[in-house]
C-alpha positions as CSV (number, residue, x, y, z in Angstrom):
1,X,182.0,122.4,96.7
2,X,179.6,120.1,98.2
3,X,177.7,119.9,95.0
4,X,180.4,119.6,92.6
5,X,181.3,116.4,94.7
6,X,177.7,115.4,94.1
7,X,177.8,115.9,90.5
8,X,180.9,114.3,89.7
9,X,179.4,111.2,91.7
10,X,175.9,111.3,89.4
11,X,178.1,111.3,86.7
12,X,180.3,107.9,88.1
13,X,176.9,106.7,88.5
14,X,176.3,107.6,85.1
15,X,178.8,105.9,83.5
16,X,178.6,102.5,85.9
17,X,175.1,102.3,84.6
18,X,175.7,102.1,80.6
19,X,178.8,99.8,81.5
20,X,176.2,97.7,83.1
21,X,173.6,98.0,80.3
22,X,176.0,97.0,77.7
23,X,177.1,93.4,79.8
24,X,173.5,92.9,80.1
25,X,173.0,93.4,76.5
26,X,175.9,91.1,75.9
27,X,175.1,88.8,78.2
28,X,171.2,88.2,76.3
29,X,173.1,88.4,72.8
30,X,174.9,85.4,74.2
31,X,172.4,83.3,75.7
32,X,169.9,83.6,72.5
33,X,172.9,82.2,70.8
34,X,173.5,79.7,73.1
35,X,169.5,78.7,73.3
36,X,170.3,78.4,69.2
37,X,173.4,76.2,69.6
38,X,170.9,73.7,72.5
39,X,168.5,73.5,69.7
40,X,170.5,72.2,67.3
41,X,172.7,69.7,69.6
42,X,168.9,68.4,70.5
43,X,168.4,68.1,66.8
44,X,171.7,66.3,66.5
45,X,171.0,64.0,69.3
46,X,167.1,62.9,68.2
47,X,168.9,62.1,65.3
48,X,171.8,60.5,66.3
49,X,169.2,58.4,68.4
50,X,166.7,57.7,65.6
51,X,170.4,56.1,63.3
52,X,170.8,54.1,66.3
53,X,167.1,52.7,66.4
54,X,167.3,52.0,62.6
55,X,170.4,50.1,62.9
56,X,169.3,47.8,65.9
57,X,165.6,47.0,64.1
58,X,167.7,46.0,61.2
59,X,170.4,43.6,62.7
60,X,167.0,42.3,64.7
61,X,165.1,41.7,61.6
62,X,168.1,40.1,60.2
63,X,168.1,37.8,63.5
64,X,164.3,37.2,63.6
65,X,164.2,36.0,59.7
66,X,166.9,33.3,60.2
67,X,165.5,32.2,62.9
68,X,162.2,32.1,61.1
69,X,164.3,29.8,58.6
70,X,165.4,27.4,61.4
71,X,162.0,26.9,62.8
72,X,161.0,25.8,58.9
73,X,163.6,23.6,58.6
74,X,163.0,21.8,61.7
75,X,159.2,21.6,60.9
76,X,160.1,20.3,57.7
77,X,162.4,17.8,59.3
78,X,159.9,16.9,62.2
79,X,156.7,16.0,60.0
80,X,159.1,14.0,57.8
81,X,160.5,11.7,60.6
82,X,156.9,11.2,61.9
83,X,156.0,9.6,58.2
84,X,153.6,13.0,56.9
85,X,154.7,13.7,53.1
86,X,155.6,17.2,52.2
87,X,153.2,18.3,49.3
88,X,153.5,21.3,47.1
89,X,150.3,22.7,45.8
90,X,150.3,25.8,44.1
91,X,149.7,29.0,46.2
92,X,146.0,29.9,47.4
93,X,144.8,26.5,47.0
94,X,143.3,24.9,49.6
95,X,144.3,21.5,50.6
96,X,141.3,19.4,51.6
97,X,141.4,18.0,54.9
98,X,140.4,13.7,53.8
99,X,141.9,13.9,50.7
100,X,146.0,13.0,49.7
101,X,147.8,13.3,46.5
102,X,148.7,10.8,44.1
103,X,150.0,10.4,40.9
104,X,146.5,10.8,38.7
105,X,145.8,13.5,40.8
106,X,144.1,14.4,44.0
107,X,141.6,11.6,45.3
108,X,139.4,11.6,48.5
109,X,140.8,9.5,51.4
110,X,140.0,9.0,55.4
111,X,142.0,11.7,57.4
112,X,145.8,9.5,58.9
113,X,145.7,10.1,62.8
114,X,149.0,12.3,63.3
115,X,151.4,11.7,66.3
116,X,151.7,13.6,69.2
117,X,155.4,14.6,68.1
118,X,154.1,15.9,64.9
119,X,151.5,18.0,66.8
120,X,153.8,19.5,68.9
121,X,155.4,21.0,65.6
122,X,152.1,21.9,64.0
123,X,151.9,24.1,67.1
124,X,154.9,25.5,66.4
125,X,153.8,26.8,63.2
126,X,151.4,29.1,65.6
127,X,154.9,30.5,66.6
128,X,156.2,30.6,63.5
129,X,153.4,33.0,62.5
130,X,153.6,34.7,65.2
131,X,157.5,35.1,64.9
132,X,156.3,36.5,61.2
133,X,154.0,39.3,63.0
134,X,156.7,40.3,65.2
135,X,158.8,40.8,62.3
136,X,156.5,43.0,60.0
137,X,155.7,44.9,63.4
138,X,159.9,45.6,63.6
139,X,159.4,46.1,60.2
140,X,157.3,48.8,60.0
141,X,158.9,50.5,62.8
142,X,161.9,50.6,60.7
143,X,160.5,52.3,57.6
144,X,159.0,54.8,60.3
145,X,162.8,55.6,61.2
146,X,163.4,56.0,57.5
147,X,160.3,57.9,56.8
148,X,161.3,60.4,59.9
149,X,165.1,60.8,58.3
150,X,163.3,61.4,55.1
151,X,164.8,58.8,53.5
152,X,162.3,57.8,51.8
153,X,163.6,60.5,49.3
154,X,164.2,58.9,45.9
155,X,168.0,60.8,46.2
156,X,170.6,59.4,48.5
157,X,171.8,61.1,51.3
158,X,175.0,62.2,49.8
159,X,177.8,65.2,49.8
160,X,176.5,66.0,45.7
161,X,173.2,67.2,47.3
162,X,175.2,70.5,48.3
163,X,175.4,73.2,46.5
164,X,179.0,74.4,46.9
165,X,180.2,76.9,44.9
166,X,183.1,79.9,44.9
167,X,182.3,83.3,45.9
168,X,184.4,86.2,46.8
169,X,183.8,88.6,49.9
170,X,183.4,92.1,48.4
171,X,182.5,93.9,52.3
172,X,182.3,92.2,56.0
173,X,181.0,94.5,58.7
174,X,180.0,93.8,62.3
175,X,176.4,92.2,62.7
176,X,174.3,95.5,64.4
177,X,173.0,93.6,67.2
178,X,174.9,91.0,67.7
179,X,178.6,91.4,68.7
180,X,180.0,87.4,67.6
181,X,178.8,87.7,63.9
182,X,179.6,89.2,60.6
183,X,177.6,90.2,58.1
184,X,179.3,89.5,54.5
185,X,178.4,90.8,50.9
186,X,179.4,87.6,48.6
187,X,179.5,87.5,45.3
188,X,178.9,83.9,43.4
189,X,178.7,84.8,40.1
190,X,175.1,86.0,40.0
191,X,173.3,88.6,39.6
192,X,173.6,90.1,42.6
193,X,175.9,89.4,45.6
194,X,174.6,87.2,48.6
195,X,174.0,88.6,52.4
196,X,175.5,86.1,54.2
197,X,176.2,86.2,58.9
198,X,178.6,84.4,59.7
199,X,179.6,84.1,63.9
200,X,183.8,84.3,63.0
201,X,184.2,87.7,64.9
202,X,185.9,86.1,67.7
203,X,188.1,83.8,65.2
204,X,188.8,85.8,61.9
205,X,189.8,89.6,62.2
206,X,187.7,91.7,59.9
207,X,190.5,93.1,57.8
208,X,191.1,89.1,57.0
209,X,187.4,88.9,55.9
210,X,187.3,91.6,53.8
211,X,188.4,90.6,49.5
212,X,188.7,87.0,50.0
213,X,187.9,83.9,47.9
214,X,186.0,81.3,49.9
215,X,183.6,78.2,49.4
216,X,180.0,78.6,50.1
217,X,177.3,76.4,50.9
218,X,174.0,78.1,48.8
219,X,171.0,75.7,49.2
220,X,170.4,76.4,52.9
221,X,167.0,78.0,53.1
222,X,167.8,81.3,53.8
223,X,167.2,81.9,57.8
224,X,166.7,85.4,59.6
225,X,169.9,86.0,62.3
226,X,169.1,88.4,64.9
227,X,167.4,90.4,62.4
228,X,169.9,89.9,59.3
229,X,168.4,87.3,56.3
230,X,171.2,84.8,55.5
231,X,171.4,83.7,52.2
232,X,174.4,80.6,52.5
233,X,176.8,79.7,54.8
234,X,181.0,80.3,54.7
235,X,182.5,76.9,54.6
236,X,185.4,76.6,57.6
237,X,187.5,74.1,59.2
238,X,186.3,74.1,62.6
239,X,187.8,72.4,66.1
240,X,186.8,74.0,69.5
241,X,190.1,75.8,69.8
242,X,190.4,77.1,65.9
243,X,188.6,77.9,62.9
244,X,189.7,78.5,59.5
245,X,188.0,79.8,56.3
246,X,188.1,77.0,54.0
247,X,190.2,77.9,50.6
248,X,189.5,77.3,47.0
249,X,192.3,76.0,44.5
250,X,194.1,78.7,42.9
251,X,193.0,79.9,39.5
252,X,188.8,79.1,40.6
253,X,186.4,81.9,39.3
254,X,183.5,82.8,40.8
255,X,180.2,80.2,41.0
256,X,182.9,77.5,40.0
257,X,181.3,74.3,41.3
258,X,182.4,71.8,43.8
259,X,182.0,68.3,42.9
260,X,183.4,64.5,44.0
261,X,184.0,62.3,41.4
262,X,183.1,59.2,43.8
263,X,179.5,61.1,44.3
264,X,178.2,62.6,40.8
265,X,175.0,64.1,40.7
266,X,172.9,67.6,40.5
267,X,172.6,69.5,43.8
268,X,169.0,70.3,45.7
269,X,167.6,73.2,44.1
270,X,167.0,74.0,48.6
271,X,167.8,71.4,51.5
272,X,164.8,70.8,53.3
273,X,165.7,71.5,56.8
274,X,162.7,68.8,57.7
275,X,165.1,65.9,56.7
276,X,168.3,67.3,58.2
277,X,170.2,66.7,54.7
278,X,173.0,68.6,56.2
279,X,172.9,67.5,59.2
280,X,173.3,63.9,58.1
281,X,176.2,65.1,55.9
282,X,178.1,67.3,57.6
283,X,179.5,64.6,60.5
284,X,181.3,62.7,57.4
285,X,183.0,66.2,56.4
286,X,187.1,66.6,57.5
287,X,190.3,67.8,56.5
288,X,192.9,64.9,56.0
289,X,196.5,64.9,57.1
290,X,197.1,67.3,54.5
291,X,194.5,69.7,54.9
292,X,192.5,68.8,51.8
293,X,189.2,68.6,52.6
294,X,187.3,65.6,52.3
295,X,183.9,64.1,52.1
296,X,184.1,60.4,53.0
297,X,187.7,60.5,51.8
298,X,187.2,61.9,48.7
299,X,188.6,65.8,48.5
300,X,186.5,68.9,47.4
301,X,187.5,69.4,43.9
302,X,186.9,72.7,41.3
303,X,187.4,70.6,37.9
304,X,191.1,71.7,36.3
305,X,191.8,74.0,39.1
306,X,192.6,71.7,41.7
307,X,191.4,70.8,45.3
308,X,190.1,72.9,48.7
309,X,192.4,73.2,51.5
310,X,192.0,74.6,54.9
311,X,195.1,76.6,55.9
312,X,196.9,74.4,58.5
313,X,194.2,72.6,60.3
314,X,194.5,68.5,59.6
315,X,192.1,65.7,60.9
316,X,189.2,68.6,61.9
317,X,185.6,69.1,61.2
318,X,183.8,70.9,58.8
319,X,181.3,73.4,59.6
């Protein structure tokens, strides 16, 4: 009897154990994914910060040059009202320290004494070139903002750069290692069907998944998730309590295009992740009151089929 109690209790033992095994595996599936979600709100945040630099070195620069102007114009005014003529001379030639200008031409002459008054603005020139320094410096710090956002790319940073097309979800199943994602078969209209992980589990049932038309974004680079290549990204409506699959117009076909008639243009053949294209874009991507989503107002639009809605979410994000 004694050991019947004692296997019974193993067995408990048994079972606590795996319970326990399987939170801990939970628990490290969800902190990798958390780790990932850090790395991109630091990403976010650097350049968030780096917008915010731009803009202050360019309302700066803006300040410095007028004030640049105003030193001129006083100059100017200074050396006038102390009786020294302004003379043009044509740029990189030297004006002669004993010599003034008259009307047959330039002729040698003893050097005028100037006035203390006008001295005191000669000097000032010194800070008016010096004010000039300061400004290249702010300058160049600038065009090392732009040069980090990559915009020194000869494309705008613009919602046309994405390649959004139609696809349709031929299978969903449950990512094998990680229990948030899906891992989708999607077919654009090539030659063969995209893998595609998306983390819906906990928003979109899988039967709801499963023979669906949706809107995918297919120049990411393709990235590895938990062990799973990922070839694009499902286009949803997204708020922290809801998320929605994002719906094509009725009557679209697959590979259809998206496009926005207030930003023409040919999409990136791949988005370097380097210059956070999408990440630039994406903030200016929302459903209206309607549903309809937008990019800086303007809806997503599959030519003679009509526009992309999210089911009932209004005023949310895109993601």
């Amino acid at each position: 009897m004694f050991f019947c109690r004692f296997l019974a209790k193993m067995a408990n033992n048994d079972a606590v154990l795996k319970r326990l095994e399987q939170k801990r595996a939970e628990a490290d599936q969800i902190i990798e994914y958390l780790k990932q979600q850090i790395a991109l709100l630091k990403k976010k945040a650097i350049l968030q910060a780096t917008l915010r630099e731009g803009k202050k070195l360019r309302v700066e620069s803006a300040k410095l040059k007028k004030e640049i102007e105003e030193l001129k114009h006083e100059l100017i005014q200074a050396e006038i009202k102390n009786g020294v003529k302004q003379i043009p001379f044509p740029s990189g030639t030297p004006l002669q320290a004993n010599s003034t200008v008259s009307e047959n031409g330039i002729q040698s002459a003893p050097l005028t004494t100037i006035s203390p008054g006008a001295k005191e603005q000669i000097k000032g020139r010194g800070g008016e070139e010096k004010g000039k320094r300061k400004l290249k410096r702010k300058e160049r710090k600038r065009e090392e903002a732009v040069s980090l956002l990559g915009s020194a790319d000869s494309k705008p940073i613009d919602v046309f750069r994405l390649d959004l097309r139609i696809g349709h979800i031929i299978t969903a199943r449950k990512h094998p290692d990680a229990d948030s994602l899906y891992v989708e078969e999607i077919d654009v209209g090539e030659e063969a069907p995209r893998t595609v992980v998306s983390g819906l589990v906990n928003h979109v049932p899988l039967k709801q998944m499963e023979n669906r038309m949706v809107i995918l974004l297919c120049n990411l680079k393709p990235a590895k998730m938990r062990g799973v290549l990922s070839q694009a990204m499902v286009m949803c409506a997204s708020s922290p309590e809801k998320v929605e699959i994002l719906a094509p117009p009725n009557g679209s076909v697959l590979g259809d295009r998206v496009t926005f008639d207030a930003f023409p243009g040919e999409p990136d053949k791949e988005l370097n992740p380097k210059k956070m294209i999408w990440e630039q874009i994406q903030p200016d991507l929302y459903t209206n009151d309607e549903c309809v989503v937008t990019y800086k107002g303007a809806p997503f639009e599959v030519k003679g089929k009509g526009v992309c809605r999210a089911q009932t979410m209004t005023n949310s994000g895109i993601k």
